[in-house]
C-alpha positions as CSV (number, residue, x, y, z in Angstrom):
1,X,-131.3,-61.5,-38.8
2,X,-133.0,-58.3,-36.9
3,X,-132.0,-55.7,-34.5
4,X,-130.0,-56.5,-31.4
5,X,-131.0,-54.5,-28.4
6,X,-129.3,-51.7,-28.9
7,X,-130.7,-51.2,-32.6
8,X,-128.2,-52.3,-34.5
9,X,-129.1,-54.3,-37.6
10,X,-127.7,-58.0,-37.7
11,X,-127.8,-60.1,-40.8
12,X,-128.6,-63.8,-41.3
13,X,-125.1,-66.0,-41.9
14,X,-124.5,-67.4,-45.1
15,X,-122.1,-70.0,-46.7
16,X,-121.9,-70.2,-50.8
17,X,-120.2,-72.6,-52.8
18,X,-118.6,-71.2,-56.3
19,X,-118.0,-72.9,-59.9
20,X,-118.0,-71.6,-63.3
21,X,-121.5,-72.0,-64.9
22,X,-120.2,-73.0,-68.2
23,X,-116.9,-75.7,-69.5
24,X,-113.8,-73.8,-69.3
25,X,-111.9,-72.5,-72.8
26,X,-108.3,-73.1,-72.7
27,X,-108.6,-73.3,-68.4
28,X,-109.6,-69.5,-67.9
29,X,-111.8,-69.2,-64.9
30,X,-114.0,-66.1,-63.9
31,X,-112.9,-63.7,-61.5
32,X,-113.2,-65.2,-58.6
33,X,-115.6,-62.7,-56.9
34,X,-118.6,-63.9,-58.4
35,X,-117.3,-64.3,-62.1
36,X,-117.5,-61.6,-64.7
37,X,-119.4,-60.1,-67.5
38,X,-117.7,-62.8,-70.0
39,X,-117.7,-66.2,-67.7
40,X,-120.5,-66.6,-64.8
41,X,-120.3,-68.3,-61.9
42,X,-123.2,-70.7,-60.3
43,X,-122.8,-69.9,-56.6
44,X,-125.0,-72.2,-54.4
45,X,-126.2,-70.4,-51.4
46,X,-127.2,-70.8,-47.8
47,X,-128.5,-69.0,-45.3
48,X,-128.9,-69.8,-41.7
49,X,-132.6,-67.5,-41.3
50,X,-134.0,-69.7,-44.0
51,X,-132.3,-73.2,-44.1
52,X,-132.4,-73.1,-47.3
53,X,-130.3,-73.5,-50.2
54,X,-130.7,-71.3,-53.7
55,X,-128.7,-71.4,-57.0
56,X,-127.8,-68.1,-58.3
57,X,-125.8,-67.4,-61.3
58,X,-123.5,-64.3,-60.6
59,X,-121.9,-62.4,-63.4
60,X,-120.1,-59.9,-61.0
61,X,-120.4,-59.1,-57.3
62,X,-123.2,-56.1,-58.5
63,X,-125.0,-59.0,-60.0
64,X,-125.3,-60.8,-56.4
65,X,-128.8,-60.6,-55.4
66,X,-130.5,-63.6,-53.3
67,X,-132.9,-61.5,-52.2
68,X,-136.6,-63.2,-53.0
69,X,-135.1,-65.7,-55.1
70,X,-136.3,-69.8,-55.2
71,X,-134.9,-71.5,-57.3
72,X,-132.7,-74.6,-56.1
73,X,-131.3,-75.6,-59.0
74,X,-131.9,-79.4,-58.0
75,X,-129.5,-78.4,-55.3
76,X,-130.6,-80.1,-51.9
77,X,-129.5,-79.7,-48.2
78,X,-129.0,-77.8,-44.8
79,X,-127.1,-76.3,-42.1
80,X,-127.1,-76.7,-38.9
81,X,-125.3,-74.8,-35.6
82,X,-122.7,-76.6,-33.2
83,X,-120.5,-74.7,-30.5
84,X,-120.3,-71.6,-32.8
85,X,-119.9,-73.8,-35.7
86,X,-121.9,-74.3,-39.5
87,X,-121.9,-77.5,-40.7
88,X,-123.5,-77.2,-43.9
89,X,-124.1,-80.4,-46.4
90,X,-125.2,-79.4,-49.9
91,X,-126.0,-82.2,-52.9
92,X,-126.7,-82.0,-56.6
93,X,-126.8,-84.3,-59.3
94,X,-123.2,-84.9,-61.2
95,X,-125.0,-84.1,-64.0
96,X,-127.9,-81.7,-65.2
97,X,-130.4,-81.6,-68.1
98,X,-128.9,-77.8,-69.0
99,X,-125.3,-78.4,-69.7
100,X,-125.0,-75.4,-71.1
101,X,-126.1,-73.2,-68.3
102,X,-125.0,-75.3,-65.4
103,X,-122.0,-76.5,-63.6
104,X,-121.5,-80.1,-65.0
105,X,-119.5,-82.5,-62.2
106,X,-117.1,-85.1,-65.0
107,X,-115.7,-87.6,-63.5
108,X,-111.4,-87.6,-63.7
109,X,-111.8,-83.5,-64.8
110,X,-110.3,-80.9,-62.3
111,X,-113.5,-78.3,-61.7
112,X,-112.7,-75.1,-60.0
113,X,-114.5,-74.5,-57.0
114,X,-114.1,-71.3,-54.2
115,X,-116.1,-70.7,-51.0
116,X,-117.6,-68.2,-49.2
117,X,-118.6,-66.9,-46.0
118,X,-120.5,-64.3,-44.4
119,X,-121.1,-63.3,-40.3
120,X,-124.1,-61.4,-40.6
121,X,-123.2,-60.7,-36.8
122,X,-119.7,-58.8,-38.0
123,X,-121.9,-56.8,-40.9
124,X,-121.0,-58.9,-43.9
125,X,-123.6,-59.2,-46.3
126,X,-124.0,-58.8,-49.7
127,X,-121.7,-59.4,-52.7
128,X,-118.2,-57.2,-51.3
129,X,-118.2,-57.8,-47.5
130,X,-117.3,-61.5,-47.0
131,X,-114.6,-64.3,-46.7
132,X,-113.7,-65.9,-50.0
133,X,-111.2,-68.2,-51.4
134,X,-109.7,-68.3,-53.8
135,X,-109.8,-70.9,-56.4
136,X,-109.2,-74.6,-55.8
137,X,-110.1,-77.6,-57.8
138,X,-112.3,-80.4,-57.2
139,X,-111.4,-83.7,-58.6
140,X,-113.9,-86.1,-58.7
141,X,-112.1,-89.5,-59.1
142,X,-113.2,-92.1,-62.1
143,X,-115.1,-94.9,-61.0
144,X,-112.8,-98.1,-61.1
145,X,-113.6,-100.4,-63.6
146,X,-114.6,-103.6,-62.6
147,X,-113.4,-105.5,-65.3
148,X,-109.9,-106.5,-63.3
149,X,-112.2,-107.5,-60.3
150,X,-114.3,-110.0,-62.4
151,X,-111.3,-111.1,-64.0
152,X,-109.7,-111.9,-60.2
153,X,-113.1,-113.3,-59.7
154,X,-112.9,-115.7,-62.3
155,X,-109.1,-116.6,-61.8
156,X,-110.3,-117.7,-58.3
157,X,-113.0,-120.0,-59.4
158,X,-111.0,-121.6,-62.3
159,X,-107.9,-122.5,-59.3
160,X,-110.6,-123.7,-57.3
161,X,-111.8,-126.1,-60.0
162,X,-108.4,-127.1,-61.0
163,X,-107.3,-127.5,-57.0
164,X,-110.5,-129.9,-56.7
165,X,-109.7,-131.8,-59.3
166,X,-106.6,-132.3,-58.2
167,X,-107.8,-133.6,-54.5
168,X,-110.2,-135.7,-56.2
169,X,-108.4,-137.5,-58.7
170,X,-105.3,-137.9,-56.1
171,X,-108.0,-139.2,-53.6
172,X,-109.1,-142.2,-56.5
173,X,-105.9,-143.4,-57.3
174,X,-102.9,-142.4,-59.4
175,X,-104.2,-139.3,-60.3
176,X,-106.3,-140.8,-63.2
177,X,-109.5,-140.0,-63.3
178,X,-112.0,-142.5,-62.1
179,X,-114.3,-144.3,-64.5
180,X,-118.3,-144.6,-64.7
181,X,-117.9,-147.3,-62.3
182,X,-115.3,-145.2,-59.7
183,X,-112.4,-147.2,-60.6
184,X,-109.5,-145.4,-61.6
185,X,-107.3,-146.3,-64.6
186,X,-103.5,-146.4,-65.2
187,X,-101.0,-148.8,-65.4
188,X,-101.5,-151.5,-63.6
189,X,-98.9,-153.1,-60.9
190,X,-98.5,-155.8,-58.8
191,X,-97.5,-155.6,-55.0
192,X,-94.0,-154.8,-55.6
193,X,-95.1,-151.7,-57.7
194,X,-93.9,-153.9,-60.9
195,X,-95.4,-153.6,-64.0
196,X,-98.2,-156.3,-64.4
């Protein structure tokens, strides 16, 4: 952000990140420009003069103003420059205290998400000059339950007692097991393998 030499105003690079602010009725989303008077969109923000990342909630691209504000909305991260190139990494917790008011992250629920944009080098700034997306949904997969992997667990262990049981009562004779003295009991025969 500034002048370049020749006077011309540049502006500061940005990247947002777009979701509705509320649960969806029947699947409508906002208008994908920055939502609309009916459903708002939390756009999380980034600029490259600052570092910084802000949560705004946008109820139309008139309504887009991150001049002056601070608020992070628990939202943490940073960008940085590579080769002409933004790598920008933004976190939040799946969940909030304000469900009402804030993009909630569920687990095995289709969210809609767009992205944004701007070259402050090429003049965009503001809410209408910029590249956008449309909308595309996140899916954040269930966590696997770990029942079936204790159960797997468990199946192991009871082979392994059953295989060592085995060993050990093949190992003292006739597959009996062996007594409190070691010897192990069955039929008894003589030398010719004759019942005694």
């Amino acid at each position: 952000p500034g002048e370049t030499d020749e006077g011309e105003k540049v502006y500061a690079d940005a990247v947002a990140l777009q979701f509705p602010s509320t649960k969806l009725a029947g699947g409508v989303k906002p208008y994908f420009l920055m939502g609309d008077s009916t459903n708002s969109t939390d756009l999380w923000y980034w600029r490259n003069d600052t570092n910084k990342i802000i949560k705004l909630q946008t109820s139309g691209y008139k309504t887009f103003n991150p001049d002056g504000v601070e608020e992070t909305g628990g939202i943490e991260g940073s960008g940085v420059a590579d080769n002409g190139q933004y790598r920008v990494v933004m976190k939040r917790a799946i969940h909030t205290k304000d469900a009402e008011n804030e993009v909630q992250f569920v687990e095995g629920e289709f969210l809609p998400i767009t992205m944004t944009v701007w070259d402050g080098s090429n003049g965009e700034t503001g809410g209408n000059m910029r590249t956008v997306t449309a909308w595309y949904n996140l899916y954040l997969e269930p966590e696997p339950s770990r029942a079936p992997m204790y159960l797997a667990g468990a199946g192991i262990l009871f082979g392994l007692v059953i295989m060592s049981t085995a060993v050990y009562m093949t190992k003292n004779g006739n597959g009996h097991a062996p007594d409190a003295e070691g010897q192990a009991h069955g039929a008894a025969t003589d030398e010719t393998g004759e019942d005694a």
